[in-house]
C-alpha positions in Angstrom: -21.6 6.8 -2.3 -23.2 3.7 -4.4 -24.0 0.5 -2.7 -21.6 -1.4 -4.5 -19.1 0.9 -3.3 -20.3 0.8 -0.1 -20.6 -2.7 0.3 -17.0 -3.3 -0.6 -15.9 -0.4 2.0 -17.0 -3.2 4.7 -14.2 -5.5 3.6 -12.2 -5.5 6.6 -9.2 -3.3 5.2 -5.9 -2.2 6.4 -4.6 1.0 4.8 -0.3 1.2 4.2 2.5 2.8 2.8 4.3 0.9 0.6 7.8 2.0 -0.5 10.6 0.7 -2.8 14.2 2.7 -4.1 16.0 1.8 -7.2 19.2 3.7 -8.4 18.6 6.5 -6.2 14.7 7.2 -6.9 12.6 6.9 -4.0 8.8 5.9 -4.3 5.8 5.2 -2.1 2.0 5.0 -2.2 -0.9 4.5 0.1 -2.4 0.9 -0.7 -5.5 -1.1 0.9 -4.8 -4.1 -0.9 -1.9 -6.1 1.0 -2.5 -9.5 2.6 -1.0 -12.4 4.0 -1.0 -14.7 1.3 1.5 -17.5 2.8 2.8 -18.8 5.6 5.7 -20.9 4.3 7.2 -19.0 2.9 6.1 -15.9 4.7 4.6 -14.1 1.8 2.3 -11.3 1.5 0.0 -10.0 -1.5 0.1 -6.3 -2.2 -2.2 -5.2 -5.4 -0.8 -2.3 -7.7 -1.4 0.0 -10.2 1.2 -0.8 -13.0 0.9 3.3 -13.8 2.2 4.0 -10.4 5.8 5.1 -10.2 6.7 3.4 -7.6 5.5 -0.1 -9.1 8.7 0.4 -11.9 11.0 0.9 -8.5 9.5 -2.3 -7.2 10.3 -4.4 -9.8 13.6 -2.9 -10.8 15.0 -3.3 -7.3 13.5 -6.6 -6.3 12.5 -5.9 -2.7 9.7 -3.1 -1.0 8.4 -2.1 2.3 4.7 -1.9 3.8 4.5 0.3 6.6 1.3 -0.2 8.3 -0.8 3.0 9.3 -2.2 3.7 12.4 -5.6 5.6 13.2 -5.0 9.1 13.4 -2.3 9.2 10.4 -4.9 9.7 7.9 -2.8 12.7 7.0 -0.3 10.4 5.5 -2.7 8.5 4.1 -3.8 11.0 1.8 -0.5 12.5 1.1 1.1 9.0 -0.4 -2.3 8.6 -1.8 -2.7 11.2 -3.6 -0.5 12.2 -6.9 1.6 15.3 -6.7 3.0 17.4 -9.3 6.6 16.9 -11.1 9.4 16.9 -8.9 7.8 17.1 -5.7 8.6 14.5 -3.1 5.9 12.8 -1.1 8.4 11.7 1.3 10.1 15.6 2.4 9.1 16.0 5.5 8.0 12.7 7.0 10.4 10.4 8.8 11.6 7.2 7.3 14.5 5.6 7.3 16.0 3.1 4.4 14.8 -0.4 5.0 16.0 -3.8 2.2 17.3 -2.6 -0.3 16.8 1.1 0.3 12.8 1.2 0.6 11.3 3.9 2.8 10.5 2.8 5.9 7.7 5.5 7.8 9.1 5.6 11.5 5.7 6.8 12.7 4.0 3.7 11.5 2.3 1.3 13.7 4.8 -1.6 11.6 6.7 -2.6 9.2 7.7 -5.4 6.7 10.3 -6.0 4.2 10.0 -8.0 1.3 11.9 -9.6 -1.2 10.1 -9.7 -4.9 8.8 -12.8 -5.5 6.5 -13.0 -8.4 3.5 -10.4 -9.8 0.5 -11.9 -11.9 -1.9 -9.3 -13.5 -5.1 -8.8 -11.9 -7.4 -6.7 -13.8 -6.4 -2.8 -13.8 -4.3 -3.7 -11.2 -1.1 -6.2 -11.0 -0.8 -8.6 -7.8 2.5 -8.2 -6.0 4.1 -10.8 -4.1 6.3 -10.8 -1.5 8.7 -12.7 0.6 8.7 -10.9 3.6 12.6 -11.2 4.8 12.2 -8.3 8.3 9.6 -6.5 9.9 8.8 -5.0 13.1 6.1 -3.5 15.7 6.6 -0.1 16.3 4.3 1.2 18.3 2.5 -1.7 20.5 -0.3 0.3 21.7 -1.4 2.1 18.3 -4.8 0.5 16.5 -4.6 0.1 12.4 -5.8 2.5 10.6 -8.7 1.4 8.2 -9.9 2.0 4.8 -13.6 2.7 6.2 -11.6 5.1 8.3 -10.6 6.8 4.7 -14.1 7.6 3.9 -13.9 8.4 0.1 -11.0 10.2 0.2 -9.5 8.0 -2.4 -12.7 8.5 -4.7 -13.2 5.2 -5.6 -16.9 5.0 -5.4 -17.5 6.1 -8.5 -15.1 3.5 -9.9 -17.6 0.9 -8.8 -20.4 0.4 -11.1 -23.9 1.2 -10.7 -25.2 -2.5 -9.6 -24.1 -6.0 -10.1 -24.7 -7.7 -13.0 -27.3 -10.5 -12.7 -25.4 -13.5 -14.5 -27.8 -16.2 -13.6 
């Protein structure tokens, strides 16, 4: 792994599943990039891929879930993290119920939130989110978060980082 990459791996990281439903479609990835990014409102800050299926669900329905992963799920992790083929569904097989306005909700999680689409801005390759987070809940009080350092590079990113900074001094 590059020291870039690296370096950025020590950004203190959450890792999450974050779900919407529109029409009947169902759709949820594995993100890192969600924060609190209000307190009134209660909003928080999820960073997507606009090529990512479920970001067209997102915005069509208005309103997503974040569950929050907890260590030892890094299974799940991968499996919403990783693309599958046509027609399969990265939710057979895994509990979750319907939360606001049908978004998949993992019942294993450590938590939950719902949010209500507030706004999105883009942010380089990736688009910024925003949510008003309307529900949520702890479901399993003893459980620890699971981490992106946890993930090791099984999203590959490292070689999405470049070789060294740039000196622009």
């Amino acid at each position: 792994m590059n020291e870039i990459a690296e370096l950025f791996r020590r950004i203190t990281l959450g890792v999450y599943v974050v779900g919407a439903a529109h029409e009947g479609r169902l759709g949820a990835f594995t993100a890192v990039w969600v924060t609190q990014a209000s307190y009134d409102p209660l909003l928080l800050a999820v960073s997507v891929n606009p090529r990512n299926a479920t970001h067209v669900l997102m915005k069509a329905s208005g309103g997503f879930a974040v569950s929050v992963l907890k260590q030892g799920q890094l299974d799940l992790a991968r499996r919403f993290g990783t693309p599958l083929e046509s027609g399969q569904d990265k939710l057979a097989g895994v509990a979750w119920r319907s939360g606001y306005l049908g978004a998949p909700v993992l019942e294993e999680a450590l938590a939950h939130f719902e949010c209500e689409l507030m706004s999105c801005a883009p942010a380089g390759d990736h688009e910024l989110v925003i949510g008003r987070v309307i529900g949520g809940r702890i479901l399993d009080t003893d459980a620890v978060p699971l981490t992106y350092a946890d993930t090791g590079s099984m999203d590959e990113s490292s070689s999405l980082y470049a070789a060294s900074f740039t000196d622009t001094r």
